[in-house]
mmCIF file of the N, C-alpha and C atoms, coordinates in Angstrom:
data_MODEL
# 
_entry.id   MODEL 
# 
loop_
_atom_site.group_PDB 
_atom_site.id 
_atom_site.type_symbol 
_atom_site.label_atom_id 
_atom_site.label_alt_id 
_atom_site.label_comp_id 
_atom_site.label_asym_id 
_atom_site.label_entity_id 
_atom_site.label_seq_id 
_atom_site.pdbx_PDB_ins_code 
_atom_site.Cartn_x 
_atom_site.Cartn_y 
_atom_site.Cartn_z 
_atom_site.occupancy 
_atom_site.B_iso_or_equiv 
_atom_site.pdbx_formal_charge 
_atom_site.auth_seq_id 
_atom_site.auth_comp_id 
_atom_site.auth_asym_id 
_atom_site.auth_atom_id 
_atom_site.pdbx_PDB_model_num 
ATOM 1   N N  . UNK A 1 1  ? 163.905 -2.999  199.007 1.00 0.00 ? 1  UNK A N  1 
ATOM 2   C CA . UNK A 1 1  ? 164.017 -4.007  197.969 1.00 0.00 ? 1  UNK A CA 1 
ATOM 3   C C  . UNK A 1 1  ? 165.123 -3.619  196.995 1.00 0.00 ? 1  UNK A C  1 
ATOM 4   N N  . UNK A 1 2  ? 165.938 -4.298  196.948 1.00 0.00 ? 2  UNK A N  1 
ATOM 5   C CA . UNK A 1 2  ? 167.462 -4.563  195.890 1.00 0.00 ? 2  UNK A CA 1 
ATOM 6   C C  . UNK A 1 2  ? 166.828 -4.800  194.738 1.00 0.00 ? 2  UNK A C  1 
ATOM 7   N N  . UNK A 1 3  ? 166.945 -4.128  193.799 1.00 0.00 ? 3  UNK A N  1 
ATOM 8   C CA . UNK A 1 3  ? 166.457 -4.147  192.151 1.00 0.00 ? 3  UNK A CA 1 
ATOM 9   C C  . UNK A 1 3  ? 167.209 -4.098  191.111 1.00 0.00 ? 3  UNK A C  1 
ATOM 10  N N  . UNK A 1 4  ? 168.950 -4.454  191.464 1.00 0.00 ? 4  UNK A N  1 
ATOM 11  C CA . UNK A 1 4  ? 169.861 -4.719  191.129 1.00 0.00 ? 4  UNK A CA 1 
ATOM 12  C C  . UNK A 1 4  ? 170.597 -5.866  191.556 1.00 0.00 ? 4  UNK A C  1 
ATOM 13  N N  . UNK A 1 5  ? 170.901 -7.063  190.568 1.00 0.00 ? 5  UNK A N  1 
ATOM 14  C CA . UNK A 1 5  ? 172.137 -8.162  190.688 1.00 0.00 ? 5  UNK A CA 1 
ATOM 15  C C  . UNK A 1 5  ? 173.132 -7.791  191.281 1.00 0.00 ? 5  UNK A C  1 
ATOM 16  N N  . UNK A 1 6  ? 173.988 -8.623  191.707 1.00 0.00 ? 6  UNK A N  1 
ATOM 17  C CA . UNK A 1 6  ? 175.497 -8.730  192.039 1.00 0.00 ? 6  UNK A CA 1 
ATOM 18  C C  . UNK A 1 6  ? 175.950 -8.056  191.197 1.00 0.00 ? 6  UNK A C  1 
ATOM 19  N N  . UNK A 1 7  ? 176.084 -7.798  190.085 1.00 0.00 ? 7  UNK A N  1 
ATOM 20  C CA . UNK A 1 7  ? 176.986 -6.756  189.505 1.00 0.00 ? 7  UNK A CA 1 
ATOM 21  C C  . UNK A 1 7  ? 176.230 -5.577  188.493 1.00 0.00 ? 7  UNK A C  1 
ATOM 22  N N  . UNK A 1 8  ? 175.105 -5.241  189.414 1.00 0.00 ? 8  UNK A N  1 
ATOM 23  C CA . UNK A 1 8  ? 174.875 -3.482  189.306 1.00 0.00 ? 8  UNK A CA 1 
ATOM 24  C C  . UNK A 1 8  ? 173.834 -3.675  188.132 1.00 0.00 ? 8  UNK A C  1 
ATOM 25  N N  . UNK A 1 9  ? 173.381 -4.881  187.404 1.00 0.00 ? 9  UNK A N  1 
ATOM 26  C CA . UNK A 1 9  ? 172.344 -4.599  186.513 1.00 0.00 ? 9  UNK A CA 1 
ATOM 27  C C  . UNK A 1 9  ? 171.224 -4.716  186.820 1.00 0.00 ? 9  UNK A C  1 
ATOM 28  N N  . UNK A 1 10 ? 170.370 -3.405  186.287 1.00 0.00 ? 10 UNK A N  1 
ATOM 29  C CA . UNK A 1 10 ? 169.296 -3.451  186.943 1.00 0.00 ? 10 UNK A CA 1 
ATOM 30  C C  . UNK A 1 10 ? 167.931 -4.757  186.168 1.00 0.00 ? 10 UNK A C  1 
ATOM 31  N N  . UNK A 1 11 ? 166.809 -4.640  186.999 1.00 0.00 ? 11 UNK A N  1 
ATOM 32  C CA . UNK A 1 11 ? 166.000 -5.855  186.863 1.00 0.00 ? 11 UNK A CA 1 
ATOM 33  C C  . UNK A 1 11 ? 165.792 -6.231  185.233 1.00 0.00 ? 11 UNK A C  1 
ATOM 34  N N  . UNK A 1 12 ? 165.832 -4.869  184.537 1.00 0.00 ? 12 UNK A N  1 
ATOM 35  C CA . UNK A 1 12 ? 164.849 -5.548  183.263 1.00 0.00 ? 12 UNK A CA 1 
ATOM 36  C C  . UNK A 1 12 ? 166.449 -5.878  182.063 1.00 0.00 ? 12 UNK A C  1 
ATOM 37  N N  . UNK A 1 13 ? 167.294 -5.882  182.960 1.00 0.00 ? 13 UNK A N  1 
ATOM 38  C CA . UNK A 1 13 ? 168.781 -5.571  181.863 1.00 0.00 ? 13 UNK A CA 1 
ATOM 39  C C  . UNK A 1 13 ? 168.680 -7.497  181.509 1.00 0.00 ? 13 UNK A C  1 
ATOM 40  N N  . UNK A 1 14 ? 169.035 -7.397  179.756 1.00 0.00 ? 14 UNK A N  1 
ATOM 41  C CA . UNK A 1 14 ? 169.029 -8.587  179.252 1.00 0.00 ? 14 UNK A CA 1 
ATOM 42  C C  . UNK A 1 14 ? 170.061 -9.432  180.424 1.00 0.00 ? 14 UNK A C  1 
ATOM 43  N N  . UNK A 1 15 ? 170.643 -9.149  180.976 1.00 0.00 ? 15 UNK A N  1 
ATOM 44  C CA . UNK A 1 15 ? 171.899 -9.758  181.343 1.00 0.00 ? 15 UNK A CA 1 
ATOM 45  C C  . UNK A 1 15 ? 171.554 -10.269 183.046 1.00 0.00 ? 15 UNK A C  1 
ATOM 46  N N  . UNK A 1 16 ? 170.529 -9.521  183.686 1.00 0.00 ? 16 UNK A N  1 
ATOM 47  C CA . UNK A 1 16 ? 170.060 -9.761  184.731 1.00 0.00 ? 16 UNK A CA 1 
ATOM 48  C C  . UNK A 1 16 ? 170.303 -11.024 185.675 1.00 0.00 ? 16 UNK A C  1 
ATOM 49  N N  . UNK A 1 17 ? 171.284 -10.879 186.542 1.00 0.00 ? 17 UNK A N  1 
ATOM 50  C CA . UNK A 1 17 ? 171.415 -12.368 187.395 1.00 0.00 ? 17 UNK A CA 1 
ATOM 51  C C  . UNK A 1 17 ? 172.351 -13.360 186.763 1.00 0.00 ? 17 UNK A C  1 
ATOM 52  N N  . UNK A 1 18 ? 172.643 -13.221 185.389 1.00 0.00 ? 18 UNK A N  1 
ATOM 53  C CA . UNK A 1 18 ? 173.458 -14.120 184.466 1.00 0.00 ? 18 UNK A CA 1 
ATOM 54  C C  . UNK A 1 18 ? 174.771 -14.093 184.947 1.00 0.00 ? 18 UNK A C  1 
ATOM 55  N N  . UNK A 1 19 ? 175.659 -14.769 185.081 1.00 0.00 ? 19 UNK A N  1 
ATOM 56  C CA . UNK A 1 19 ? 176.802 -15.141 184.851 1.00 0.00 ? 19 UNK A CA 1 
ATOM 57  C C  . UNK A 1 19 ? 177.433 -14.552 183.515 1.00 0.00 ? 19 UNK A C  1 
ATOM 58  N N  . UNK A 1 20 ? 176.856 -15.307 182.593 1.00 0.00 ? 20 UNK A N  1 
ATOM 59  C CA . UNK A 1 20 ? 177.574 -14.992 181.132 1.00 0.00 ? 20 UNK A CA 1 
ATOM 60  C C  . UNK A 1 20 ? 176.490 -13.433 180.761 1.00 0.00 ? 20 UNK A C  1 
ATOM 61  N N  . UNK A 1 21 ? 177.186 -13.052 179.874 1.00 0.00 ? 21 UNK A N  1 
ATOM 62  C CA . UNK A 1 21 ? 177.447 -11.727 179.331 1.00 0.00 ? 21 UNK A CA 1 
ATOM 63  C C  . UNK A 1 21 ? 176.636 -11.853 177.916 1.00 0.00 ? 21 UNK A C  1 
ATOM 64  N N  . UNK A 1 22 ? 175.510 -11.075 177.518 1.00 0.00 ? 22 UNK A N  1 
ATOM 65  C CA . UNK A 1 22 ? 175.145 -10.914 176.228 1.00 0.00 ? 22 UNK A CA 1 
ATOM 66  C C  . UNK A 1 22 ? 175.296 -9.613  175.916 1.00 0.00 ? 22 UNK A C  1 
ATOM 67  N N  . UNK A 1 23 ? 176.141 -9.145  174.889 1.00 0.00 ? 23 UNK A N  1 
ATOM 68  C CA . UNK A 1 23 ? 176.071 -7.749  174.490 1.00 0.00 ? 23 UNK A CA 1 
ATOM 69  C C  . UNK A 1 23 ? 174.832 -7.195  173.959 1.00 0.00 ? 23 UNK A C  1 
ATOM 70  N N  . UNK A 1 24 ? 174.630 -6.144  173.560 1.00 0.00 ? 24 UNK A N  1 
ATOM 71  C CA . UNK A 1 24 ? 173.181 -5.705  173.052 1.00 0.00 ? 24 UNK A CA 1 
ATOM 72  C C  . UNK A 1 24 ? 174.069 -4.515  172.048 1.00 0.00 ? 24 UNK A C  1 
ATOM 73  N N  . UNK A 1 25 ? 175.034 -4.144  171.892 1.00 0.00 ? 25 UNK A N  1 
ATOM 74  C CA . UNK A 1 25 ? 176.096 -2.999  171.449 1.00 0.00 ? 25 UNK A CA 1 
ATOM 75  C C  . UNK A 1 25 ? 176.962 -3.226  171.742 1.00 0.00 ? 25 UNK A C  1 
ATOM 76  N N  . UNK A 1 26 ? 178.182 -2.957  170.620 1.00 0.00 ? 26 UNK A N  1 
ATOM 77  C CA . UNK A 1 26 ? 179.385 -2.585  170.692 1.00 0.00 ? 26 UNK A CA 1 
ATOM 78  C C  . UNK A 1 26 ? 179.423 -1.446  169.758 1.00 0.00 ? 26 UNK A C  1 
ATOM 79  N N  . UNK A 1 27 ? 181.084 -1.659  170.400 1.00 0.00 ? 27 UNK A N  1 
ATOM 80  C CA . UNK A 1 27 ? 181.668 -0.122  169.640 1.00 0.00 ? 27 UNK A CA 1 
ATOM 81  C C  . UNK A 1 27 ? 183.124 -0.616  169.427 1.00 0.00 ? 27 UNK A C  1 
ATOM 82  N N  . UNK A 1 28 ? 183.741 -0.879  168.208 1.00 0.00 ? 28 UNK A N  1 
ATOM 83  C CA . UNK A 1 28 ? 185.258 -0.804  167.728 1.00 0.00 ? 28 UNK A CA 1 
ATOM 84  C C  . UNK A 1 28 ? 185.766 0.080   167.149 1.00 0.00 ? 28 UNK A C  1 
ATOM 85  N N  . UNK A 1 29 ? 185.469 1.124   167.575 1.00 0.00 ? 29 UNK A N  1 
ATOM 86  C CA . UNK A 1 29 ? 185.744 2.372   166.575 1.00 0.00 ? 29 UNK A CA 1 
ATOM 87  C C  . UNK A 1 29 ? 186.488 3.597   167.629 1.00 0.00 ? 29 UNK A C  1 
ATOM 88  N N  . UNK A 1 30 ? 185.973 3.677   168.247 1.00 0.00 ? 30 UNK A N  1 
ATOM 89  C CA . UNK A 1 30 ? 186.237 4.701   169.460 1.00 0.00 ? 30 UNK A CA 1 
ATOM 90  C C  . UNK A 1 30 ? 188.013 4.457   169.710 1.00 0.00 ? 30 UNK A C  1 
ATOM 91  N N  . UNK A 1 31 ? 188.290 3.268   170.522 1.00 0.00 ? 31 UNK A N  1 
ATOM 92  C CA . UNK A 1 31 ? 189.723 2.665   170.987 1.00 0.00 ? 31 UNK A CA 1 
ATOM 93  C C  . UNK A 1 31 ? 190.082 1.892   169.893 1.00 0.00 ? 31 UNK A C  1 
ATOM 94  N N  . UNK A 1 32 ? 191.432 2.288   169.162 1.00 0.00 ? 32 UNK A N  1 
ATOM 95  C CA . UNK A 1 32 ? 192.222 1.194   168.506 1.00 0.00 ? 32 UNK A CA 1 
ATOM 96  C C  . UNK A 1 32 ? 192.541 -0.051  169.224 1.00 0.00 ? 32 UNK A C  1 
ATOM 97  N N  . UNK A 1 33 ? 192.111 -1.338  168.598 1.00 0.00 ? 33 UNK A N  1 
ATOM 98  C CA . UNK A 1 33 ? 192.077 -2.424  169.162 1.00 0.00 ? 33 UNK A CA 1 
ATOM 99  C C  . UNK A 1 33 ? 191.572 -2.223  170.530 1.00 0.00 ? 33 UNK A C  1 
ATOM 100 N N  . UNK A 1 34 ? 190.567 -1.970  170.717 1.00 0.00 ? 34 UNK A N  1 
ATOM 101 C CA . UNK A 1 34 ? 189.714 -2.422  171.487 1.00 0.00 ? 34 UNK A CA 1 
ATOM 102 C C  . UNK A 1 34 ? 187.870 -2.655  171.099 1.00 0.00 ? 34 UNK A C  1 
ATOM 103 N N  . UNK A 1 35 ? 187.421 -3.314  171.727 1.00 0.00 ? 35 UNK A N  1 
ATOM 104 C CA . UNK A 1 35 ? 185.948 -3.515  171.655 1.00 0.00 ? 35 UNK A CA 1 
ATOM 105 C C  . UNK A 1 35 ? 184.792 -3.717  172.875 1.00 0.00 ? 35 UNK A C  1 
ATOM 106 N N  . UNK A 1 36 ? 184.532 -2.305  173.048 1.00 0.00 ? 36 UNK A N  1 
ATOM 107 C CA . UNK A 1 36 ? 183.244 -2.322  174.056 1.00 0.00 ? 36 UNK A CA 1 
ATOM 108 C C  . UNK A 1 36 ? 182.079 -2.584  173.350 1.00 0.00 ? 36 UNK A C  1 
ATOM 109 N N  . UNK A 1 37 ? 181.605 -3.748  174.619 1.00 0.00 ? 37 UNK A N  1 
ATOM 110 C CA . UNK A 1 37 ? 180.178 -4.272  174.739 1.00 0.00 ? 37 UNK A CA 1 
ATOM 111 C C  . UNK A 1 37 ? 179.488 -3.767  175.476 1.00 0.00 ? 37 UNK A C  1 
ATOM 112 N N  . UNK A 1 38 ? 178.538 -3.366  175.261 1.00 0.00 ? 38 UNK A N  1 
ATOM 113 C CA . UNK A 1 38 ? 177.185 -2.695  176.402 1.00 0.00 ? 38 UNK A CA 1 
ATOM 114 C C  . UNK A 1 38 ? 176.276 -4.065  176.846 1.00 0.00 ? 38 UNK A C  1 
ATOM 115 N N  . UNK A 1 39 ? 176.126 -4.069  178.215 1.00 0.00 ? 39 UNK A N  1 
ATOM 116 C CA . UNK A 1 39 ? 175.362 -4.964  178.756 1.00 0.00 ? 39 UNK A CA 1 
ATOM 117 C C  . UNK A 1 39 ? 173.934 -5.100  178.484 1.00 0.00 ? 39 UNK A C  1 
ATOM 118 N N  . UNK A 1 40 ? 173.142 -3.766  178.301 1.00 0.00 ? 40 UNK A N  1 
ATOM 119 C CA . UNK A 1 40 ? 171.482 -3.293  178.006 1.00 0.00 ? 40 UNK A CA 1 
ATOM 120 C C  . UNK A 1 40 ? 171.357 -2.004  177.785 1.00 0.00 ? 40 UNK A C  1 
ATOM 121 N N  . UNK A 1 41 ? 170.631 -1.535  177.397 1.00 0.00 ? 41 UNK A N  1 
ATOM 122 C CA . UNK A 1 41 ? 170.359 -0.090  177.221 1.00 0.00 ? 41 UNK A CA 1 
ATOM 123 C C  . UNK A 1 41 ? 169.961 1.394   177.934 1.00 0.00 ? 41 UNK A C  1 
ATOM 124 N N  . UNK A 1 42 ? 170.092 0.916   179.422 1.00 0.00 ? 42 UNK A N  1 
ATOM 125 C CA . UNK A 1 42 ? 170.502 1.603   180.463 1.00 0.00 ? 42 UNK A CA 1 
ATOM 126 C C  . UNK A 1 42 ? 171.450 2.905   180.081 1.00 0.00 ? 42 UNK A C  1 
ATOM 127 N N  . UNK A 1 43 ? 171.135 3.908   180.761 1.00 0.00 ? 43 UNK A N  1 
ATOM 128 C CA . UNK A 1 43 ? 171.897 4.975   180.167 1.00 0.00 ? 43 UNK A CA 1 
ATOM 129 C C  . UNK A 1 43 ? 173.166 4.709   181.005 1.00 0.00 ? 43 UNK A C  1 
ATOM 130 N N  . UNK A 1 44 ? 173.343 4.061   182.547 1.00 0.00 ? 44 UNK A N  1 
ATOM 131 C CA . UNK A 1 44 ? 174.511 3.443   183.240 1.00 0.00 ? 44 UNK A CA 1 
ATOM 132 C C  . UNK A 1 44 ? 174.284 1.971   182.628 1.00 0.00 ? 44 UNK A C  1 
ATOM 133 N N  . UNK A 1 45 ? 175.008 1.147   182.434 1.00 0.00 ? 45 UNK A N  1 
ATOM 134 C CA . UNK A 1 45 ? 175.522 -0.398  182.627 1.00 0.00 ? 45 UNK A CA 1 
ATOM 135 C C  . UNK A 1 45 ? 176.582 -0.707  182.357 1.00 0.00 ? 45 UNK A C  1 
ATOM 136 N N  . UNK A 1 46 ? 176.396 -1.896  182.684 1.00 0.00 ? 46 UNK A N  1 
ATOM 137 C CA . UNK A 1 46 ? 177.670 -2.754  182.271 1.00 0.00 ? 46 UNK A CA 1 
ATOM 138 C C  . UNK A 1 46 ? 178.860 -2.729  181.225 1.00 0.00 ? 46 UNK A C  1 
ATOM 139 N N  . UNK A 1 47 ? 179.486 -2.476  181.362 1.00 0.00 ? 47 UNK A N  1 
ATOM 140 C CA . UNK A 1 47 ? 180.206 -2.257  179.964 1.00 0.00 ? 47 UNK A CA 1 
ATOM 141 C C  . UNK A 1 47 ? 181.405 -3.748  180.280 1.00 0.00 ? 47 UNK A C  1 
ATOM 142 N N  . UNK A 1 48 ? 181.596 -4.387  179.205 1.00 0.00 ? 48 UNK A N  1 
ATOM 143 C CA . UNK A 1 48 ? 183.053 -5.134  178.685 1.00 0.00 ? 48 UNK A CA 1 
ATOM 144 C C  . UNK A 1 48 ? 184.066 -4.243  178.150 1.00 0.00 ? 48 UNK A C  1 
ATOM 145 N N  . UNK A 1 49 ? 185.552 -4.859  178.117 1.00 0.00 ? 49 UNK A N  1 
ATOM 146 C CA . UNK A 1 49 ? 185.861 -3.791  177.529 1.00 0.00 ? 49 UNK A CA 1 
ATOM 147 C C  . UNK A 1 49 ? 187.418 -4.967  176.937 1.00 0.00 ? 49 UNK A C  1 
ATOM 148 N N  . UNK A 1 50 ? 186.965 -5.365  175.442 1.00 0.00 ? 50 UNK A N  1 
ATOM 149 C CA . UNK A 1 50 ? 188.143 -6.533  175.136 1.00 0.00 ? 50 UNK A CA 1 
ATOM 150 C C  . UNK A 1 50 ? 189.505 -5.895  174.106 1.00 0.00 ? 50 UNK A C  1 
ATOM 151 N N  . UNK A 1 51 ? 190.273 -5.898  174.953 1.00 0.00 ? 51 UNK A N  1 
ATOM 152 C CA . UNK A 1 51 ? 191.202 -5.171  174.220 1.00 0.00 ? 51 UNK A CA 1 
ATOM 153 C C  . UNK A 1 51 ? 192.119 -5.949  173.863 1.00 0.00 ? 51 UNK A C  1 
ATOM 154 N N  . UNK A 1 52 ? 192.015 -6.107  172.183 1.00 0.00 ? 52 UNK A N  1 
ATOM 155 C CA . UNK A 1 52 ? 193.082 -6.962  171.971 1.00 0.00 ? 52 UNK A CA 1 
ATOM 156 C C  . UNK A 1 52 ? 194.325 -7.239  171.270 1.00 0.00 ? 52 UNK A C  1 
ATOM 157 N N  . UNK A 1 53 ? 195.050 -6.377  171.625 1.00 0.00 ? 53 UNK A N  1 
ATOM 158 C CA . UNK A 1 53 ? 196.467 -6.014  172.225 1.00 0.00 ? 53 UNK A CA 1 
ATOM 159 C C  . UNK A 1 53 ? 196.815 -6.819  173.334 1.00 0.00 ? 53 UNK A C  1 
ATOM 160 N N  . UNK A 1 54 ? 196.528 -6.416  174.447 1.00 0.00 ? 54 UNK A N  1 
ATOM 161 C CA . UNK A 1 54 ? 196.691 -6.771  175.498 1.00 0.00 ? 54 UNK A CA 1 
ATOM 162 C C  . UNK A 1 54 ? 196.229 -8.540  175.634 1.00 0.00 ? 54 UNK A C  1 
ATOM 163 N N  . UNK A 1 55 ? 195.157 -8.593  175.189 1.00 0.00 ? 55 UNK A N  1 
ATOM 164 C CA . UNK A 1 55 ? 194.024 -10.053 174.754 1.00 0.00 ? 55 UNK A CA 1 
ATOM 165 C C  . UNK A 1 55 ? 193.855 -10.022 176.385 1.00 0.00 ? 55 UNK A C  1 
ATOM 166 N N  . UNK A 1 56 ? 193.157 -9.002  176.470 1.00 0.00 ? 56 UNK A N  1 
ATOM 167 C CA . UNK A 1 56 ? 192.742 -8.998  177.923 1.00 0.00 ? 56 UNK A CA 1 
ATOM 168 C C  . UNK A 1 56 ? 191.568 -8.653  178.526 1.00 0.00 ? 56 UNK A C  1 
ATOM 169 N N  . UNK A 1 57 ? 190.387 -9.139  178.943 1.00 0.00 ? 57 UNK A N  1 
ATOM 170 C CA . UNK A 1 57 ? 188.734 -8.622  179.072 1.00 0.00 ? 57 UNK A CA 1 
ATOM 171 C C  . UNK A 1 57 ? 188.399 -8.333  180.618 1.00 0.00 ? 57 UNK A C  1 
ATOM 172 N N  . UNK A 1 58 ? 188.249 -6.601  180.495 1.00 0.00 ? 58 UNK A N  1 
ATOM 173 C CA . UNK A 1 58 ? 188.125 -6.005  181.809 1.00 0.00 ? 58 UNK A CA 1 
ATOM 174 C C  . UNK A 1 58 ? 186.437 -5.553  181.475 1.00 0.00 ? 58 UNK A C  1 
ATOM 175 N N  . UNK A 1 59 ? 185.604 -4.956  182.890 1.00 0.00 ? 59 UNK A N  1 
ATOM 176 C CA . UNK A 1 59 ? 184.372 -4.933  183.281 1.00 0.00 ? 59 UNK A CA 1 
ATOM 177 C C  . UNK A 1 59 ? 184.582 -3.500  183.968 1.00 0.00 ? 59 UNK A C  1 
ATOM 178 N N  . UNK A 1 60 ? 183.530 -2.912  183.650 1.00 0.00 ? 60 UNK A N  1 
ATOM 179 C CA . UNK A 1 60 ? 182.780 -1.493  184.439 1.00 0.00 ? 60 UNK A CA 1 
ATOM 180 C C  . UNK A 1 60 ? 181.587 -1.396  184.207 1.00 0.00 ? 60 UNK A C  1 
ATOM 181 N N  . UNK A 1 61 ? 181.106 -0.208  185.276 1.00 0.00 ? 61 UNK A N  1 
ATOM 182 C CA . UNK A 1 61 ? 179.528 0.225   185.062 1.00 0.00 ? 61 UNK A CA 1 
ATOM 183 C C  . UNK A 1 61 ? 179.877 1.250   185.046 1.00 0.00 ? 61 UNK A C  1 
ATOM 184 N N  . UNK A 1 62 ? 178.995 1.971   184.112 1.00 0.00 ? 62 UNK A N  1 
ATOM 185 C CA . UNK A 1 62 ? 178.844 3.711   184.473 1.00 0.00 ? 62 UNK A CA 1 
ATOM 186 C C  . UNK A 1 62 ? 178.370 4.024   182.592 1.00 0.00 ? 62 UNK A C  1 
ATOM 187 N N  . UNK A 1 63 ? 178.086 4.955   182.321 1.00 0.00 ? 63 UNK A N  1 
ATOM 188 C CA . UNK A 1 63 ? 177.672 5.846   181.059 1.00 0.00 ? 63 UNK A CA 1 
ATOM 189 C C  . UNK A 1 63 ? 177.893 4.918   179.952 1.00 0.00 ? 63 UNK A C  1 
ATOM 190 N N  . UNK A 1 64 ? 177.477 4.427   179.052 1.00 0.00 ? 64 UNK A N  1 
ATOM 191 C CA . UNK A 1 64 ? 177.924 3.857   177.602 1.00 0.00 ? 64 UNK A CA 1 
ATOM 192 C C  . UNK A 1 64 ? 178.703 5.038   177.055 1.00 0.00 ? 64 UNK A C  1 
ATOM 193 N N  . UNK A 1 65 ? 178.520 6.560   176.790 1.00 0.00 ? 65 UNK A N  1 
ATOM 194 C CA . UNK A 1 65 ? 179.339 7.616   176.438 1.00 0.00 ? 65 UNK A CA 1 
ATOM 195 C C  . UNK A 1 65 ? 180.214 7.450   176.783 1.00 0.00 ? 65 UNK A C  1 
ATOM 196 N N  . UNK A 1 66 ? 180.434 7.255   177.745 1.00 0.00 ? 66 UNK A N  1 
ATOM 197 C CA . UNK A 1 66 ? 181.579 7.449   178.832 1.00 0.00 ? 66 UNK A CA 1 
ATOM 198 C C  . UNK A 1 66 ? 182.713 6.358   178.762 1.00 0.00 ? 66 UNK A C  1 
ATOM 199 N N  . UNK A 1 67 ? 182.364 5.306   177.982 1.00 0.00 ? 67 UNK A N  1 
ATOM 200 C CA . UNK A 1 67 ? 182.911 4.180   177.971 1.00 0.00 ? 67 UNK A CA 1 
ATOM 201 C C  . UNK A 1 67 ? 184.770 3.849   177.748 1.00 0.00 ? 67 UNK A C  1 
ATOM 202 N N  . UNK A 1 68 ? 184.912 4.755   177.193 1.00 0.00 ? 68 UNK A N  1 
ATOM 203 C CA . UNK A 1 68 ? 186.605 4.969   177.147 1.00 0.00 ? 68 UNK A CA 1 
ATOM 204 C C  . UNK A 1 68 ? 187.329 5.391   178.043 1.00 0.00 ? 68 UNK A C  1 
ATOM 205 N N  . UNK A 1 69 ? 186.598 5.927   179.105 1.00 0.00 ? 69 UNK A N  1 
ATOM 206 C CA . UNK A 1 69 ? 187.364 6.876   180.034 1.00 0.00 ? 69 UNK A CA 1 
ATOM 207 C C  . UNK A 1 69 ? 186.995 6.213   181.521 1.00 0.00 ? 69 UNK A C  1 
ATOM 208 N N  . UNK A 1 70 ? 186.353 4.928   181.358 1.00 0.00 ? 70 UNK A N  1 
ATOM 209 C CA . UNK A 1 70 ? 185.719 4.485   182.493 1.00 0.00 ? 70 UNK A CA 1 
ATOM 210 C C  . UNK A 1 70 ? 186.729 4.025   183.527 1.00 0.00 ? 70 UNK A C  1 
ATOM 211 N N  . UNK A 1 71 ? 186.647 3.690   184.497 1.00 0.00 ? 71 UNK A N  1 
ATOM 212 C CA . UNK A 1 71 ? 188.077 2.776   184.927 1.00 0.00 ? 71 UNK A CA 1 
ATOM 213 C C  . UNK A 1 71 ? 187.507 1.325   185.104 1.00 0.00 ? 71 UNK A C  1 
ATOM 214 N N  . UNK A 1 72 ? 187.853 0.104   184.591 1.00 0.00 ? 72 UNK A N  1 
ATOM 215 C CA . UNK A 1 72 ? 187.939 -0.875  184.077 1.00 0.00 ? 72 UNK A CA 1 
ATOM 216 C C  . UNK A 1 72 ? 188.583 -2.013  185.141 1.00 0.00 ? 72 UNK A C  1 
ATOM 217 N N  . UNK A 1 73 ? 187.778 -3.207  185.631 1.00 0.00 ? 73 UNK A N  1 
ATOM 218 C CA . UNK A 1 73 ? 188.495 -3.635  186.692 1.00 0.00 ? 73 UNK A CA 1 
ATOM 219 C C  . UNK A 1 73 ? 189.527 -5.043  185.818 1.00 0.00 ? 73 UNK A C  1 
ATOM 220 N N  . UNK A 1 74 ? 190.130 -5.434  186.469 1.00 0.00 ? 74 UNK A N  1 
ATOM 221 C CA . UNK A 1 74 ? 190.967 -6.732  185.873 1.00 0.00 ? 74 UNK A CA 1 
ATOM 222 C C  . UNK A 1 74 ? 190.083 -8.111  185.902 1.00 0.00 ? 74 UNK A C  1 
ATOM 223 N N  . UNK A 1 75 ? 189.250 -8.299  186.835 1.00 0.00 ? 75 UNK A N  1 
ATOM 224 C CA . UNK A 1 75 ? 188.395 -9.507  186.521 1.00 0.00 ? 75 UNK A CA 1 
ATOM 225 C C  . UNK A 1 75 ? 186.979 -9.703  187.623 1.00 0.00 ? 75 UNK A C  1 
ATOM 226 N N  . UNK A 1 76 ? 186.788 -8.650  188.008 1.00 0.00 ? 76 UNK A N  1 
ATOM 227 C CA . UNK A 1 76 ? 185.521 -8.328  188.733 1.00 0.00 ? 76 UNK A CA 1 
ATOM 228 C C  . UNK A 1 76 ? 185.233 -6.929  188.200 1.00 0.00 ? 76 UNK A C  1 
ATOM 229 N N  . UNK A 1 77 ? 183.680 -6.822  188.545 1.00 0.00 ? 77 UNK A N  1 
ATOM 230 C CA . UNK A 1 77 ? 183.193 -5.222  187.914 1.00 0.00 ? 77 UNK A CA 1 
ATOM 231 C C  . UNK A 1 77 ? 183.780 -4.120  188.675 1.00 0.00 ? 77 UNK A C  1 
ATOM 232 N N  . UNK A 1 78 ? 184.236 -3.170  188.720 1.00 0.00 ? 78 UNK A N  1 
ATOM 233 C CA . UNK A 1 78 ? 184.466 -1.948  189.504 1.00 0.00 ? 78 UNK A CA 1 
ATOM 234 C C  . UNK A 1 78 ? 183.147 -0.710  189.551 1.00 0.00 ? 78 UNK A C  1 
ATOM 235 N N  . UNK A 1 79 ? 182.757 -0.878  190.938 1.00 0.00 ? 79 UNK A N  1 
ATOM 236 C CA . UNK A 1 79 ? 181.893 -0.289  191.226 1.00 0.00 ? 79 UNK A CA 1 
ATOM 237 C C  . UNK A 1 79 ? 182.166 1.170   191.487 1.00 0.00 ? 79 UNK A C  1 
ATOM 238 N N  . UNK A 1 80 ? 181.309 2.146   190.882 1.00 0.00 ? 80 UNK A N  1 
ATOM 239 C CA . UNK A 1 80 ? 181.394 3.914   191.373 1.00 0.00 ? 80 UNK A CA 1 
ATOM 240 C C  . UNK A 1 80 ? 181.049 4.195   192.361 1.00 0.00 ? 80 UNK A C  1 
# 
């Protein structure tokens, strides 16, 4: 049994099965002009990542810590 969506969130994550994106956290502090969103409170999820400089909104999973150093896809999630 698959207990994860199409893009890696697991069952009880606010975001579960959705299309659209609800943050639960950010962080603008970490990256100049940028702003990560956390998908749920998963110690892995979803992360957004809107950087706007660029005015450009890339997707990963992996660590919320980790979130700066993640690698970031261009318009689908990048899976580990």
């Amino acid at each position: 049994m698959n207990n994860r969506d199409q893009f890696g969130r697991p069952c009880d994550s606010v975001n579960y099965g959705r299309q659209d994106f609800t943050a639960v956290e950010w962080d603008d502090t970490t990256t100049a002009n940028v702003i990560y969103l956390r998908g749920d409170y998963s110690d892995q999820c979803v992360i957004q990542k809107v950087d706007k400089t660029a005015r450009k909104i890339t997707w990963a999973y992996g660590a919320w810590a980790n979130r700066a150093s993640l690698e970031y896809g261009t318009d689908r999630l990048v899976r580990g």
